[in-house]
C-alpha positions in Angstrom: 15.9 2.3 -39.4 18.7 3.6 -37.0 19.0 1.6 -34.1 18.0 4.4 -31.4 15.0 4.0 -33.1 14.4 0.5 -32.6 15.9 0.4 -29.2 12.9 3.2 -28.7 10.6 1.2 -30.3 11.6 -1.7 -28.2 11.6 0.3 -25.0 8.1 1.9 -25.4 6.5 -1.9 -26.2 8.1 -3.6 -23.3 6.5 0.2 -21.1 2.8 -0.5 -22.7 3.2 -4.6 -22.2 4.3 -3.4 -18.2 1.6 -1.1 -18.2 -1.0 -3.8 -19.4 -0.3 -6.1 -17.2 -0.2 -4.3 -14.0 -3.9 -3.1 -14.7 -4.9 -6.5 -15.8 -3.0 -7.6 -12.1 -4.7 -4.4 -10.4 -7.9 -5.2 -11.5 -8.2 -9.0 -10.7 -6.8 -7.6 -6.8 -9.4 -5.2 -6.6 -12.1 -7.6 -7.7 -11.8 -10.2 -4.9 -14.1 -9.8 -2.1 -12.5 -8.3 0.7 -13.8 -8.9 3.9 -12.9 -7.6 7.5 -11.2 -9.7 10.1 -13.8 -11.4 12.1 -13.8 -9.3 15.8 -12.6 -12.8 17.8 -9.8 -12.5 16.2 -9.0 -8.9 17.3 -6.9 -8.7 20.7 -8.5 -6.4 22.7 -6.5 -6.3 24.9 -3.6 -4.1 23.7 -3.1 -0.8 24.9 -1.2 2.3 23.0 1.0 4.6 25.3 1.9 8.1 24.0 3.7 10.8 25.7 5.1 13.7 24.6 9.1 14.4 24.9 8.4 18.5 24.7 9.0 20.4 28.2 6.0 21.9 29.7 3.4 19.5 27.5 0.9 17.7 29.6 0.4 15.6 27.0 -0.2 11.7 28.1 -2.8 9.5 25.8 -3.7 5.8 26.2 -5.5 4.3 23.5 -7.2 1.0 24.0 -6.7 -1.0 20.2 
């Protein structure tokens, strides 16, 4: 064999290893149980200003998080 064709043989194993094991780490992420934040741990007491920077835009929104 030529040796581009072991340096592509050796290339495409190490891509399918990669490959393997970031579905084998994909899956065990999507597998744990993931649960919301428990609400007393939410402040609710933030507040979101936006306003818009265009002329002649009555635009003005607050958004309590």
């Amino acid at each position: 064999m030529t040796r581009s064709k072991i340096v592509a043989i050796i290339t495409g194993a190490i891509s399918i290893l990669l490959a393997i094991v970031y579905l084998i780490v994909v899956q065990i992420l999507d597998y744990r149980d993931m649960q919301p934040a428990p609400i007393s741990q939410i402040d609710l007491s933030a507040q979101i200003t936006a306003q818009s920077n265009l002329p002649n835009s009555p635009l003005d929104i607050i958004i309590k998080v």
